[in-house]
py3Dmol code that shows the C-alpha trace and the ligand (Angstrom):
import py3Dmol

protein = """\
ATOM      1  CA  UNK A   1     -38.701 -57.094  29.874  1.00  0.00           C
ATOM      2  CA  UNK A   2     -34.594 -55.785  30.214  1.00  0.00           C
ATOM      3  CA  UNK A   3     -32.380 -59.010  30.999  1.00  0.00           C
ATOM      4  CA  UNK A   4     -30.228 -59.438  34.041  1.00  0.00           C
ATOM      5  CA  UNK A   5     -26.805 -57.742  32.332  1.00  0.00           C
ATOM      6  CA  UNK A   6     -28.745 -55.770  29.278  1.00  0.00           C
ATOM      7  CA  UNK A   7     -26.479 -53.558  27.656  1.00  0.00           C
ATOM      8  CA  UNK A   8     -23.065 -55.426  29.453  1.00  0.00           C
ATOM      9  CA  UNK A   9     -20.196 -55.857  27.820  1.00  0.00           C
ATOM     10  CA  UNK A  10     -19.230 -59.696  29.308  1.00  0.00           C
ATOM     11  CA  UNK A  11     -16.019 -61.648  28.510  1.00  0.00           C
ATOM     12  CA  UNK A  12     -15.843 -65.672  29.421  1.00  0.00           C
ATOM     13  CA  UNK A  13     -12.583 -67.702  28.622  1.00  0.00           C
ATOM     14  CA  UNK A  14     -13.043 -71.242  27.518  1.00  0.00           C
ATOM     15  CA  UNK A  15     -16.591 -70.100  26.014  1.00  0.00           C
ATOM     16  CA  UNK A  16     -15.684 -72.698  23.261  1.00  0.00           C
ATOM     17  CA  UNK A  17     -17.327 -75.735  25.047  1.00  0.00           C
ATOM     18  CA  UNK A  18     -19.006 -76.681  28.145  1.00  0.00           C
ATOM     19  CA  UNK A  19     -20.064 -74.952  31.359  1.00  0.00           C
ATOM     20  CA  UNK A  20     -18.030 -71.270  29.590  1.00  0.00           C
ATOM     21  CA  UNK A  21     -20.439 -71.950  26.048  1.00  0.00           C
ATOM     22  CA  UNK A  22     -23.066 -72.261  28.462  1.00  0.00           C
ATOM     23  CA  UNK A  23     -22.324 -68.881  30.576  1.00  0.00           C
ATOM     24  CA  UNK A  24     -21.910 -66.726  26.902  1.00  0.00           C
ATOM     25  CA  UNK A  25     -25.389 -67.939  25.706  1.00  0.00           C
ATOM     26  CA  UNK A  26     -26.797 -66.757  29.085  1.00  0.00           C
ATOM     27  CA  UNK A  27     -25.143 -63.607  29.400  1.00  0.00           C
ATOM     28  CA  UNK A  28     -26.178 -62.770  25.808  1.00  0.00           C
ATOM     29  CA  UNK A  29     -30.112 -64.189  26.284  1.00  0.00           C
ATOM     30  CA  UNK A  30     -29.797 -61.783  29.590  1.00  0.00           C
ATOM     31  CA  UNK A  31     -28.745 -58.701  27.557  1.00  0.00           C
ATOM     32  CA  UNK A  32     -25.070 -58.909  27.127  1.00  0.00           C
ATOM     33  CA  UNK A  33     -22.895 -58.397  24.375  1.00  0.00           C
ATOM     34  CA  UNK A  34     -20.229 -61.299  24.582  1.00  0.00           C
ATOM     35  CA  UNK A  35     -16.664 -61.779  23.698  1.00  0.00           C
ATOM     36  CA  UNK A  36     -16.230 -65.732  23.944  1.00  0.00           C
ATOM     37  CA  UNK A  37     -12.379 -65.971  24.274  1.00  0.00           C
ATOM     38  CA  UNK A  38     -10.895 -69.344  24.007  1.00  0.00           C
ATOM     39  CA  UNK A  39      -8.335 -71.512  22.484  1.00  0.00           C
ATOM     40  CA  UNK A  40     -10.440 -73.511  20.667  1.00  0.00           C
ATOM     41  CA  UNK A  41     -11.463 -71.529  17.838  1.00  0.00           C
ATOM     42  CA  UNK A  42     -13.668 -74.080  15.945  1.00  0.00           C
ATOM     43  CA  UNK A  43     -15.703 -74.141  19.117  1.00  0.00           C
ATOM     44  CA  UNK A  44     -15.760 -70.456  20.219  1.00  0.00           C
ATOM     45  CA  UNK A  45     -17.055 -69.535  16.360  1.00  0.00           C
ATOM     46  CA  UNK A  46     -20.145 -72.180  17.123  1.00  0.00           C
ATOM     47  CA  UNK A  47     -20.413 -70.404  20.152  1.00  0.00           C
ATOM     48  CA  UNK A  48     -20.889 -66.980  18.501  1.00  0.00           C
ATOM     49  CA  UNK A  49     -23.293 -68.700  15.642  1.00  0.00           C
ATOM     50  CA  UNK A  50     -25.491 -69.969  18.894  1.00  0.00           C
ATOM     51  CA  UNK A  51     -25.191 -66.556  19.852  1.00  0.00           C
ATOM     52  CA  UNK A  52     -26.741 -64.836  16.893  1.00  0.00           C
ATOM     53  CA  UNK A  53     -28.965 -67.393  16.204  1.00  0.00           C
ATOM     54  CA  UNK A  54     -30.542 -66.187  19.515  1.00  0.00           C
ATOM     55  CA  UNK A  55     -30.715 -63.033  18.891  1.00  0.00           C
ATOM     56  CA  UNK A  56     -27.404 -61.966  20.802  1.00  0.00           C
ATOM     57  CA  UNK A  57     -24.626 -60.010  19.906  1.00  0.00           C
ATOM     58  CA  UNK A  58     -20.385 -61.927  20.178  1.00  0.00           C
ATOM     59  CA  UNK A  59     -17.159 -61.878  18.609  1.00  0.00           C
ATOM     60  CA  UNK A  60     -14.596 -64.793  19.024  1.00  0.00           C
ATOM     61  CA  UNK A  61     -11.360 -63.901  20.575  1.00  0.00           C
ATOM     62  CA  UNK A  62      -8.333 -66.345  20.354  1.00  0.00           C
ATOM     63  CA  UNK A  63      -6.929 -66.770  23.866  1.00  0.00           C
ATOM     64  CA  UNK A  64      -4.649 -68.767  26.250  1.00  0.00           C
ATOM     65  CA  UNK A  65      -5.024 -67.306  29.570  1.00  0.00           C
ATOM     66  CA  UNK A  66      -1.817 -68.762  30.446  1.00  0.00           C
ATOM     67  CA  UNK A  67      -0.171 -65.928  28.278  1.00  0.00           C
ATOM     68  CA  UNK A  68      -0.513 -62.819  29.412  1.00  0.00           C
ATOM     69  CA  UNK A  69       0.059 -61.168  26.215  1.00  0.00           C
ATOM     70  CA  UNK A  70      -3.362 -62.710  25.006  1.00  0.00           C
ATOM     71  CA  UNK A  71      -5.139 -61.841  28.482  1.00  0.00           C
ATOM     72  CA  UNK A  72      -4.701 -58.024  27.996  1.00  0.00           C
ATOM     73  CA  UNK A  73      -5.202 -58.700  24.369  1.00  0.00           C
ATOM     74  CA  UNK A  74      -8.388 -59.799  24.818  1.00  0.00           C
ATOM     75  CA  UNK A  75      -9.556 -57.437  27.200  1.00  0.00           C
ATOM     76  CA  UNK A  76      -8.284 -54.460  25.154  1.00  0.00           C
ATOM     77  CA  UNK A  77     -10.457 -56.002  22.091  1.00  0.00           C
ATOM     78  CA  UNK A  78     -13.539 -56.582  24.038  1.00  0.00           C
ATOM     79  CA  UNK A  79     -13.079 -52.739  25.330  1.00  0.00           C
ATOM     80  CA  UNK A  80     -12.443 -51.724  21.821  1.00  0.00           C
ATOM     81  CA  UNK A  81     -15.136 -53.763  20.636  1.00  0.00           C
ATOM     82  CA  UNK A  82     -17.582 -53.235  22.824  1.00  0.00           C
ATOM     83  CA  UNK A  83     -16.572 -49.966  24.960  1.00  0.00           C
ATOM     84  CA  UNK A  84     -16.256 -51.789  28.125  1.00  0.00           C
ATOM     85  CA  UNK A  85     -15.765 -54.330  30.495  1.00  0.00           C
ATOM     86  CA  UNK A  86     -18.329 -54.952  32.531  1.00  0.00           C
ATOM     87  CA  UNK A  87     -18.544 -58.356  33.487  1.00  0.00           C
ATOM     88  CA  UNK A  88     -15.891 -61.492  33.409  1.00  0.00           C
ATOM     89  CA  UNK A  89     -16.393 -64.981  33.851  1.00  0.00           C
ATOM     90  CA  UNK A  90     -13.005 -66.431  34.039  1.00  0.00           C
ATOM     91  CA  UNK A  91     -13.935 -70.019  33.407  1.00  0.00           C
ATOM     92  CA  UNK A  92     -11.312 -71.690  31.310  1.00  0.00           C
ATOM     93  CA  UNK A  93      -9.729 -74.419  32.842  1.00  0.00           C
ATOM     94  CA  UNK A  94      -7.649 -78.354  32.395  1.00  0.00           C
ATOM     95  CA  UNK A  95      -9.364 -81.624  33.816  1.00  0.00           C
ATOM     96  CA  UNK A  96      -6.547 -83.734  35.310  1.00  0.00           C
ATOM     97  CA  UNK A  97      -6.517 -87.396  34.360  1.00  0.00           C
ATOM     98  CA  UNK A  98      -7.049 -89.226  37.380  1.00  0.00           C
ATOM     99  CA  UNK A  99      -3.205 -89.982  38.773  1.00  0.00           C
ATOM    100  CA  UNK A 100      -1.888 -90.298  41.755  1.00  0.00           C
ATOM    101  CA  UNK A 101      -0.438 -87.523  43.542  1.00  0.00           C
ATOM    102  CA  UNK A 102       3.181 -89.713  43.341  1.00  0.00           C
ATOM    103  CA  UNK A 103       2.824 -90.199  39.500  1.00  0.00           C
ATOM    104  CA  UNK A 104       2.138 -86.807  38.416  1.00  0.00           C
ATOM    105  CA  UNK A 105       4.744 -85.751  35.313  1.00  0.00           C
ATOM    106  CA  UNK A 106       6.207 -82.126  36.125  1.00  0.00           C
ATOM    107  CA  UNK A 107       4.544 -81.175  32.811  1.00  0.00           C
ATOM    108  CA  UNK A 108       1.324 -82.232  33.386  1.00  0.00           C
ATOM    109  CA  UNK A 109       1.554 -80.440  37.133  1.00  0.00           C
ATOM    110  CA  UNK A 110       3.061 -77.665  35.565  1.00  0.00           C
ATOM    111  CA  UNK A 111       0.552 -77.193  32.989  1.00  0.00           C
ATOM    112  CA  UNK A 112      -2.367 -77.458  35.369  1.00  0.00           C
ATOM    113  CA  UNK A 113      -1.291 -74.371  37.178  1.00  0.00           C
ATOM    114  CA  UNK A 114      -0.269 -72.299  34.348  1.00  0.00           C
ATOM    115  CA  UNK A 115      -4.095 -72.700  32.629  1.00  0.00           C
ATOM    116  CA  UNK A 116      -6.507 -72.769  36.391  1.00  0.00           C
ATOM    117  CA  UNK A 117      -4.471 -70.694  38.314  1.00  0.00           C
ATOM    118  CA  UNK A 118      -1.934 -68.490  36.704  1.00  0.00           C
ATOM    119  CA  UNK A 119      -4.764 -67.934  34.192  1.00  0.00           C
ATOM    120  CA  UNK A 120      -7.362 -67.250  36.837  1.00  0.00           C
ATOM    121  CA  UNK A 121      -4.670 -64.717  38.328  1.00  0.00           C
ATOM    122  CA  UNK A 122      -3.881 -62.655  34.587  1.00  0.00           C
ATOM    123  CA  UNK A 123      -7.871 -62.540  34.104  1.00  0.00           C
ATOM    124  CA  UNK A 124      -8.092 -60.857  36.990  1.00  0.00           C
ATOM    125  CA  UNK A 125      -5.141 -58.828  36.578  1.00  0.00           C
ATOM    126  CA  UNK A 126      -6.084 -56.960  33.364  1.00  0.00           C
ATOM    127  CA  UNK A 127     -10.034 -57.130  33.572  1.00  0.00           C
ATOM    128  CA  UNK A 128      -9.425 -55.175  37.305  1.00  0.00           C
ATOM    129  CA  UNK A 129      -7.167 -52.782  36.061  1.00  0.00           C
ATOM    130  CA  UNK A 130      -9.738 -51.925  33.265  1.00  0.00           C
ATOM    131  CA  UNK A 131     -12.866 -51.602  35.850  1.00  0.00           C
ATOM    132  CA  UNK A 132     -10.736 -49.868  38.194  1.00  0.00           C
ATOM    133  CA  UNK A 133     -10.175 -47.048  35.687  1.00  0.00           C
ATOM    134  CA  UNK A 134     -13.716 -47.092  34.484  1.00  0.00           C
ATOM    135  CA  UNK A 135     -16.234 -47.538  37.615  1.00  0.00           C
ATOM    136  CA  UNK A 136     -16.104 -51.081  38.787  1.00  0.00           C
ATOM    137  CA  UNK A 137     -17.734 -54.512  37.494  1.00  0.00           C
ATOM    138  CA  UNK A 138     -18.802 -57.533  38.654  1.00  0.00           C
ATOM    139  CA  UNK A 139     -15.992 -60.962  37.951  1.00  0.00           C
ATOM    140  CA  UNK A 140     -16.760 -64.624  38.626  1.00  0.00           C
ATOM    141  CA  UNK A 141     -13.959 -67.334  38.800  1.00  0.00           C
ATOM    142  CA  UNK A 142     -14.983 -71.070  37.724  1.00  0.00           C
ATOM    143  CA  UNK A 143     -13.554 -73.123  40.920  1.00  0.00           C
ATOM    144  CA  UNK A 144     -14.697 -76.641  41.737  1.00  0.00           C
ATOM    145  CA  UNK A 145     -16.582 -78.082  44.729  1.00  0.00           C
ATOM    146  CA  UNK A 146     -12.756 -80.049  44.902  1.00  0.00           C
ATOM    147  CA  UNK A 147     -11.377 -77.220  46.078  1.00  0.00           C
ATOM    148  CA  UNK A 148     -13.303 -78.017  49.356  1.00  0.00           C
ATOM    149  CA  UNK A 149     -13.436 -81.870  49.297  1.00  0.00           C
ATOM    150  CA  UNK A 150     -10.920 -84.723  49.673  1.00  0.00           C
ATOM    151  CA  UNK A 151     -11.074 -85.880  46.244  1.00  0.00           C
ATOM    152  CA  UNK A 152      -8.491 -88.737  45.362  1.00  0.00           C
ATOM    153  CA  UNK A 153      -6.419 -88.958  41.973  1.00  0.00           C
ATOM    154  CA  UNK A 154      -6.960 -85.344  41.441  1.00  0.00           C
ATOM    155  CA  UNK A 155      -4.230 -83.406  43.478  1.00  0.00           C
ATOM    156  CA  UNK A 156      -3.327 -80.764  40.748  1.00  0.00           C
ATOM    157  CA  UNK A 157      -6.186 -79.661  40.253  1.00  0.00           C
ATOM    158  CA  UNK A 158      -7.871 -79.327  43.196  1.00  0.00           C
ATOM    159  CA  UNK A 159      -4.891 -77.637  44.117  1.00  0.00           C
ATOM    160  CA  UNK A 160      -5.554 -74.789  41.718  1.00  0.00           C
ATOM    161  CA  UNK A 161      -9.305 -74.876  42.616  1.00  0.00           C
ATOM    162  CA  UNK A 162      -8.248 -74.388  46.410  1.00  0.00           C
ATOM    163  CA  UNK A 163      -6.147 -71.889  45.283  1.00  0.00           C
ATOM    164  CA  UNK A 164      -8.827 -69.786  42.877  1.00  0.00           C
ATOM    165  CA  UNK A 165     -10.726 -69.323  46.582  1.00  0.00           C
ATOM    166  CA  UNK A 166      -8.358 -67.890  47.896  1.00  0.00           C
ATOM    167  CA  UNK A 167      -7.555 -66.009  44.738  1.00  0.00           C
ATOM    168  CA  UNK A 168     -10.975 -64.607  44.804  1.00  0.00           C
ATOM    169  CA  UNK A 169     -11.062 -63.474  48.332  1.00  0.00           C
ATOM    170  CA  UNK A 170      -8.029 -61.407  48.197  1.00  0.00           C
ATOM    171  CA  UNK A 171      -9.465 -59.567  44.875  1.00  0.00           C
ATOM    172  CA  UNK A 172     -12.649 -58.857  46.878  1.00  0.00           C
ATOM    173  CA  UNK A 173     -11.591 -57.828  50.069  1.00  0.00           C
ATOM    174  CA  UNK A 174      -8.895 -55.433  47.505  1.00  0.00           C
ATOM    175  CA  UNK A 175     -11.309 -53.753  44.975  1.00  0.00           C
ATOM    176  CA  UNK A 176     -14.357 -53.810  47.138  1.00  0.00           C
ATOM    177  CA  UNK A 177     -13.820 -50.238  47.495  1.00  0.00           C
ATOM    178  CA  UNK A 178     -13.729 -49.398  43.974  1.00  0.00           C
ATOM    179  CA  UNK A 179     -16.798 -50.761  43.105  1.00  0.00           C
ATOM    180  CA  UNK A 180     -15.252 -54.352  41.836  1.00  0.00           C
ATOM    181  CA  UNK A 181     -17.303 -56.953  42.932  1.00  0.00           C
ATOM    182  CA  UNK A 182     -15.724 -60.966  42.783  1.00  0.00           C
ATOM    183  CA  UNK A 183     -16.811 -64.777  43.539  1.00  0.00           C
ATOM    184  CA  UNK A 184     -16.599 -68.371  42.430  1.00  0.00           C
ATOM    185  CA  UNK A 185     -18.853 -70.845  41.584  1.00  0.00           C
ATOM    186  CA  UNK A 186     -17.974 -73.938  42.680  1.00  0.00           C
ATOM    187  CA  UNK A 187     -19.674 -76.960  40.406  1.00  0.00           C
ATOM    188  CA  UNK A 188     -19.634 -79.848  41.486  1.00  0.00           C
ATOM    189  CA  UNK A 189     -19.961 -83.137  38.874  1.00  0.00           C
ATOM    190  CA  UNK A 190     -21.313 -81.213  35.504  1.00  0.00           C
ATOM    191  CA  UNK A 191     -22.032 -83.823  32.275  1.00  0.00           C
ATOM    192  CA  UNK A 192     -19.824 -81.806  30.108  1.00  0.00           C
ATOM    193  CA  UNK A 193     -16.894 -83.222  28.105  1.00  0.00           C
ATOM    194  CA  UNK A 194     -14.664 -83.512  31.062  1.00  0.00           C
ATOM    195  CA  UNK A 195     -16.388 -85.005  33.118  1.00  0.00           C
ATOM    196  CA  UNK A 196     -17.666 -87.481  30.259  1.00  0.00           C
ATOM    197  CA  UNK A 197     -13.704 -88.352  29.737  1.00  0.00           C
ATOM    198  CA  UNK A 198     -13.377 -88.659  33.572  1.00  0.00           C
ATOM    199  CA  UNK A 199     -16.204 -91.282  33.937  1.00  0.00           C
ATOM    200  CA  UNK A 200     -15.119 -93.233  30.935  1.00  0.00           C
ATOM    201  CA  UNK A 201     -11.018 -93.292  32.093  1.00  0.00           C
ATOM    202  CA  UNK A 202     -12.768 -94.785  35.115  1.00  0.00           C
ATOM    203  CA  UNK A 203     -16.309 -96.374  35.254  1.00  0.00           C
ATOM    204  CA  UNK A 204     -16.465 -96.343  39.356  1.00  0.00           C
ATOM    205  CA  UNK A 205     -16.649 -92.887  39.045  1.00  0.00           C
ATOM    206  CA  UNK A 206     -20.428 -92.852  37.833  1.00  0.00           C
ATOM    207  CA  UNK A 207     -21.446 -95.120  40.958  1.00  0.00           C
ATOM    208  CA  UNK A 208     -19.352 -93.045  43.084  1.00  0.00           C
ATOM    209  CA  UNK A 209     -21.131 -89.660  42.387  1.00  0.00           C
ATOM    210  CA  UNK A 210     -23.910 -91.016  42.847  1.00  0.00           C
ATOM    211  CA  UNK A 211     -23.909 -92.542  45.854  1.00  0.00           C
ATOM    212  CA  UNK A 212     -22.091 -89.148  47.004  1.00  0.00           C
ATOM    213  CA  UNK A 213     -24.525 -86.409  45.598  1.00  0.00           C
ATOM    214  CA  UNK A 214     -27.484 -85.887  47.499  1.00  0.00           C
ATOM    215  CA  UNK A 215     -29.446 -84.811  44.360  1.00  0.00           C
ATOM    216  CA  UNK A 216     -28.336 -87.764  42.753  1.00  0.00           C
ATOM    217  CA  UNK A 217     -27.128 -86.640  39.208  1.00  0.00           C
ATOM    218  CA  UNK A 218     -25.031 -84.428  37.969  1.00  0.00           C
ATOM    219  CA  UNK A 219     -25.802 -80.962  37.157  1.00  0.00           C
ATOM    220  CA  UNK A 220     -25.620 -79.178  33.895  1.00  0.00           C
ATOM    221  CA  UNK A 221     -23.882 -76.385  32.256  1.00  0.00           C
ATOM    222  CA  UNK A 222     -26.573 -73.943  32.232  1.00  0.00           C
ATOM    223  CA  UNK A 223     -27.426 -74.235  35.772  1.00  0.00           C
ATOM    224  CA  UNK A 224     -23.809 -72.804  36.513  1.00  0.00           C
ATOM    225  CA  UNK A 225     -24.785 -70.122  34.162  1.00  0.00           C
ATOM    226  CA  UNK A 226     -27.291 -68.914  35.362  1.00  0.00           C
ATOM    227  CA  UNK A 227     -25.891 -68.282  38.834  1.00  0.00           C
ATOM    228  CA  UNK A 228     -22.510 -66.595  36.709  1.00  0.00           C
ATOM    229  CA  UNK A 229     -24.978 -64.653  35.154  1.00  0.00           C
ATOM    230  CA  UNK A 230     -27.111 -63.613  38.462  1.00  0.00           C
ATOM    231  CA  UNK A 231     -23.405 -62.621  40.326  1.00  0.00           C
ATOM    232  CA  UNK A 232     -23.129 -60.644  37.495  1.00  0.00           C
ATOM    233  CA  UNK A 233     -25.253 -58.998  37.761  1.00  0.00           C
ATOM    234  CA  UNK A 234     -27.075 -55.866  40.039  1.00  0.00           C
ATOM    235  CA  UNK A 235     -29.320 -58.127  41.758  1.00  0.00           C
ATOM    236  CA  UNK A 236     -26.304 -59.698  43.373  1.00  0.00           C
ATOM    237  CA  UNK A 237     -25.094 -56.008  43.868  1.00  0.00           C
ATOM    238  CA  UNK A 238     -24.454 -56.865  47.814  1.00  0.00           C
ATOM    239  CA  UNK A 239     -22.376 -60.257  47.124  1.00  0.00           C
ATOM    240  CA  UNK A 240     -18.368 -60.688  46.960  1.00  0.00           C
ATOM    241  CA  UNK A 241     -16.232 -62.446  48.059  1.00  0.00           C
ATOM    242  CA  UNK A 242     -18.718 -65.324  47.907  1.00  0.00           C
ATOM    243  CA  UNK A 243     -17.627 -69.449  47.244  1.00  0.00           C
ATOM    244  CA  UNK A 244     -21.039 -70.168  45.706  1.00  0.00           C
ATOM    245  CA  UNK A 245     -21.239 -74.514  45.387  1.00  0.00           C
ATOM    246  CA  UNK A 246     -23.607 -75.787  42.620  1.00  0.00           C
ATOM    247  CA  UNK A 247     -23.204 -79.476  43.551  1.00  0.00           C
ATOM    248  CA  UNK A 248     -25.957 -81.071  43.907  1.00  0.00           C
ATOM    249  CA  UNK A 249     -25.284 -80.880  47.977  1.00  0.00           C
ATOM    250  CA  UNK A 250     -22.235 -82.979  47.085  1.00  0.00           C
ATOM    251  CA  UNK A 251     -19.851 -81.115  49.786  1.00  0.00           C
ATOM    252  CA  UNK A 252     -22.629 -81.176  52.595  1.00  0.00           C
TER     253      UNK A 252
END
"""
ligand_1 = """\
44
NAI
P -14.623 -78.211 28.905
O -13.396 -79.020 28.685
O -15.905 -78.616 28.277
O -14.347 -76.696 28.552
C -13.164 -76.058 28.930
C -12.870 -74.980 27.915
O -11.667 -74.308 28.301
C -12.623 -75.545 26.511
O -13.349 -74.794 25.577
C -11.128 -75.386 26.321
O -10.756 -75.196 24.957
C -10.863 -74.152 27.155
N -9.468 -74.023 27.522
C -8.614 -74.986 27.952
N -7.403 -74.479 28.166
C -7.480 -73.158 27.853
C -6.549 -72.104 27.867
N -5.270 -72.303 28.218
N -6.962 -70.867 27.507
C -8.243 -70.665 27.125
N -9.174 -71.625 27.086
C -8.790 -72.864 27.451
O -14.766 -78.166 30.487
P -15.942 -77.656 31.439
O -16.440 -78.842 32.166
O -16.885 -76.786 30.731
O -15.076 -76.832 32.488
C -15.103 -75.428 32.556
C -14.591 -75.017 33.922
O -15.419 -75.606 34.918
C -13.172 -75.488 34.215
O -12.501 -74.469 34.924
C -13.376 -76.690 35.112
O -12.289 -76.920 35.947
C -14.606 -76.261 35.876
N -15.353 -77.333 36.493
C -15.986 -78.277 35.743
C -16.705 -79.263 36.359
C -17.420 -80.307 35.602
O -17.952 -81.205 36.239
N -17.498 -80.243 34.298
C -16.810 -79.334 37.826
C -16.127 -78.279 38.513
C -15.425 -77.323 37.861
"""
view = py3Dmol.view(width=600, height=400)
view.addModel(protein, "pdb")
view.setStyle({"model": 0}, {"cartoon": {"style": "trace"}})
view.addModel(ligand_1, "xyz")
view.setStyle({"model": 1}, {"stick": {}})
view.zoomTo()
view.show()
């Protein structure tokens, strides 16, 4: 049986850990070759090992995506490597310790929308002006099921989440017609490291998802995957634009 993306050439940022570990393994069990670009590079190797000890096919590629030198770097390399770009998952992304909106340090803003948003925006950048010239592709943005809730102690970064929907509209609607499609996944509370930080900096926060999850747990990395992997791919073919929530219900 072919996989979902066989023969793909897929790149993820922050593939080193979490939810973006998660989405390589999947694209690669579903046929993909992967480059898992991060700036963890202890974590992105492990990645690749997991890779290849499933059969799969990766290379790591060191990465901030809030330099844009390294963004185009890293798409070049995964063209060279690979001979295309076919699909993106543009997943890397900062937590924000829970502050208040008034105690936020200009750095700490500042660095929040360098890495989620101006990130999310130089992903998009290069990987569209590489499936522009060669045929189209199919990109998903990591967002958060913040981005449509009133979350407290978390302004930053459901700013940038807010923002990445927006972000993501505007590249459908724009490369529709080129054969680019692009959507977001919105997760809601995943047990990964961050949110394993967040619940520990504050123990109400377990009782409080909870109580405001319908499902009543929170989700895990490979059921984000999965759906990364199915807008990825062609049986999606008639979906952009989309703001897909995996949440649990949590913003019903
Ligand atoms: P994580 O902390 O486990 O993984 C994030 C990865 O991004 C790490 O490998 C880290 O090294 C990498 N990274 C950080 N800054 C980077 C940069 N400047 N350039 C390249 N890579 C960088 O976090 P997790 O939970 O897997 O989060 C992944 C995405 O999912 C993030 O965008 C996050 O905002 C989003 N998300 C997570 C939720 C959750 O509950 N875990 C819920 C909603 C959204």
């Amino acid at each position: 049986m072919t996989g979902l993306v066989e023969g793909k050439a897929a790149l993820v940022t922050g593939a080193a850990n979490g939810i973006g570990r998660a989405s390589a393994l999947a694209f690669a069990r579903e046929g993909a070759r992967v480059a898992v670009a991060d700036v963890d590079a202890d974590g992105g190797e492990e990645t690749v090992r997991l890779i290849a000890k499933q059969g799969g096919e990766a290379f790591f590629v060191p990465c901030d995506v809030a330099d844009e030198d390294a963004v185009a770097a890293a798409v070049a390399l995964t063209v060279q490597r690979y001979g295309a770009l076919d699909c993106a998952h543009n997943n890397a992304g900062l937590g924000q310790r829970q502050v208040p909106l008034a105690e936020i340090s200009r750095a700490s803003w500042d660095r929040t929308l360098a890495v989620n948003l101006t990130g999310t925006w130089l992903c998009l950048k290069h990987e569209i002006q590489h499936m522009q010239a060669h045929g189209g592709g199919a990109i998903v943005a990591t967002s958060s099921a913040t981005s449509l809730l009133g979350v407290p102690l978390t302004a930053a970064y459901a700013a940038t989440k807010a923002a990445i929907n927006q972000l993501v509209r505007s590249a459908a609607m724009e490369y529709a017609k080129v054969g680019i499609r692009v959507n977001a996944v919105l997760p809601g509370p995943i047990g990964t490291e961050m949110v394993t930080r967040a619940m520990a900096e504050n123990p109400a926060l377990e009782d409080h998802l909870m109580q405001t999850v319908p499902l009543a747990r929170v989700g895990t990395p490979e059921e984000v995957a999965d759906a990364v992997v199915f807008l990825c791919s062609p049986r999606s073919g008639f979906t952009t634009g989309s703001l897909l929530t995996i949440d649990g219900g949590q913003v019903l």
